[in-house]
Kinemage of the C-alpha trace (Angstrom):
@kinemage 1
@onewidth
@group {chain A} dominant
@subgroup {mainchain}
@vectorlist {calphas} color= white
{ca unk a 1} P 97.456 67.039 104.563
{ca unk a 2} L 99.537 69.772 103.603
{ca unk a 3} L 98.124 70.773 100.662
{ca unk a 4} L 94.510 70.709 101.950
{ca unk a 5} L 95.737 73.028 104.515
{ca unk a 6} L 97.490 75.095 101.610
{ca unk a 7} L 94.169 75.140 99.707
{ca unk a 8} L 91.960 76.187 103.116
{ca unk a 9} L 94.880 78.867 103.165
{ca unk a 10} L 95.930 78.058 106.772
{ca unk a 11} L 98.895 79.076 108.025
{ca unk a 12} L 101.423 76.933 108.327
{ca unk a 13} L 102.551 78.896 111.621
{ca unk a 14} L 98.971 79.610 113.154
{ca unk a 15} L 97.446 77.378 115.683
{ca unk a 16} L 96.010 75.178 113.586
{ca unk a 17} L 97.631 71.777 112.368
{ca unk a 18} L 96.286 69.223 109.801
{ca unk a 19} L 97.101 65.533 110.934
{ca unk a 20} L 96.316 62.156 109.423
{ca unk a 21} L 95.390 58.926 110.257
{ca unk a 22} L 96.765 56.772 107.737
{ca unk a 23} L 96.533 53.517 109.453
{ca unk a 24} L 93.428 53.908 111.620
{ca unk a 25} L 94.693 53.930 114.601
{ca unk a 26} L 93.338 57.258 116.235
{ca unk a 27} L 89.951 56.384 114.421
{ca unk a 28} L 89.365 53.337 116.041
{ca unk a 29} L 91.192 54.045 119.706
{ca unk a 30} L 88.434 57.700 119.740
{ca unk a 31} L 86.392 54.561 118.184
{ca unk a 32} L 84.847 57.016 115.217
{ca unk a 33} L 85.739 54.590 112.426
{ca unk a 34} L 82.444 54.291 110.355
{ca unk a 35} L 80.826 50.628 110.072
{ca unk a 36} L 77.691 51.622 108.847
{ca unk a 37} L 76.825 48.674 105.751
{ca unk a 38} L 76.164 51.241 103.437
{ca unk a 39} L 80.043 52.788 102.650
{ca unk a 40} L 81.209 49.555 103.380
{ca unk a 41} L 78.994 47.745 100.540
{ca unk a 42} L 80.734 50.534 98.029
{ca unk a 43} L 84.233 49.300 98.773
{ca unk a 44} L 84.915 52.360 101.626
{ca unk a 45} L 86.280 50.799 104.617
{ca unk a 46} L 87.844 52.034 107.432
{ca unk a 47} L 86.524 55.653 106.580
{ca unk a 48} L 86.703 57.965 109.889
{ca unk a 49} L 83.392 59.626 111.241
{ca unk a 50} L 82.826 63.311 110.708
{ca unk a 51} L 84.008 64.436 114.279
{ca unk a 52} L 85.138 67.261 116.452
{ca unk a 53} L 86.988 67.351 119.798
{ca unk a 54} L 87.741 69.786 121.840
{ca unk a 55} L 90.595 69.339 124.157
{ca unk a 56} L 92.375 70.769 126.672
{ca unk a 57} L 95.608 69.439 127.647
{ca unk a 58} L 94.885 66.172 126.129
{ca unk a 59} L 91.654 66.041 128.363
{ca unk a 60} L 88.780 66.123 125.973
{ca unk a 61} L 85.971 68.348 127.593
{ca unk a 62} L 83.752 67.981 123.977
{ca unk a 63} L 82.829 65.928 121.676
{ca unk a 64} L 80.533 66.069 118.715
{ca unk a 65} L 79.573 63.369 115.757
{ca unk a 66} L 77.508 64.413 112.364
{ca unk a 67} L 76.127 61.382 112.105
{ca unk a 68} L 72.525 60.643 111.009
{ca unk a 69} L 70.480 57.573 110.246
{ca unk a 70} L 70.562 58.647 106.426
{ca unk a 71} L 73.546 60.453 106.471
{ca unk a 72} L 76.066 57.751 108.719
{ca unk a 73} L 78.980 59.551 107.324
{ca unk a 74} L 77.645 63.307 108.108
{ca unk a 75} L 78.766 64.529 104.576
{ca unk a 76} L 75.007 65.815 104.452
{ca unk a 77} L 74.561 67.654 107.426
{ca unk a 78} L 78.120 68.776 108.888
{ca unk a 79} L 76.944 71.275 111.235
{ca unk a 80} L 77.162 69.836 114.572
{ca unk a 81} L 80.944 69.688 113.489
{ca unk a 82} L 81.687 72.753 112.079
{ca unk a 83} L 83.767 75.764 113.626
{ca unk a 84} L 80.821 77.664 114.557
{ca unk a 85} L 79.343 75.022 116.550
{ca unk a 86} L 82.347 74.054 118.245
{ca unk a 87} L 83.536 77.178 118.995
{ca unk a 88} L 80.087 77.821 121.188
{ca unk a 89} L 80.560 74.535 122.261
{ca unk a 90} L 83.963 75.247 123.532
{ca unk a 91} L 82.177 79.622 124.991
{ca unk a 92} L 79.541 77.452 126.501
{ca unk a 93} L 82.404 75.636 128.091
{ca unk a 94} L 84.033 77.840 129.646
{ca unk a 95} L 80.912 79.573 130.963
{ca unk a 96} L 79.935 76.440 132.652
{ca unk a 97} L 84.007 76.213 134.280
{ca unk a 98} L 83.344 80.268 135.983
């Protein structure tokens, strides 16, 4: 995780932290672990959803999947996931808190 951060030149100070999930276990508890037939018939198992949450306090106020009938994995169309999205996901938010 480090060096993808490295490479995405984040800083390793800033408020952003790259975690893992080596064993599955936050993929399948936020239950985004991806069953679809298709990565599974290619040998990928236990692959995690392309996912965003937005928390606060460990209370998660949004989340979004990229997740398609042809696409189960979301490599193809990532937007729904992506910082812009969440980030007027998390504007639209706090408009709807005032």
């Amino acid at each position: 995780m480090n060096a993808w951060a490295e490479d995405q030149m984040i800083n390793p100070n800033g408020m952003i932290q790259f975690m893992g999930d080596p064993e599955g276990a936050l993929t399948r508890t936020l239950d985004m672990e991806l069953n679809h037939p298709g990565p599974h018939s290619v040998g990928i198992i236990g692959r995690c959803k392309r996912f965003a949450v937005y928390a606060v306090n460990g209370e998660v106020k949004y989340v979004a999947v990229s997740e398609r009938e042809d696409d189960p994995a979301g490599d193809d169309y990532p937007e729904d996931t992506l910082a812009e999205a969440l980030l007027d996901a998390i504007l639209k938010h706090k408009d709807d808190e005032l």
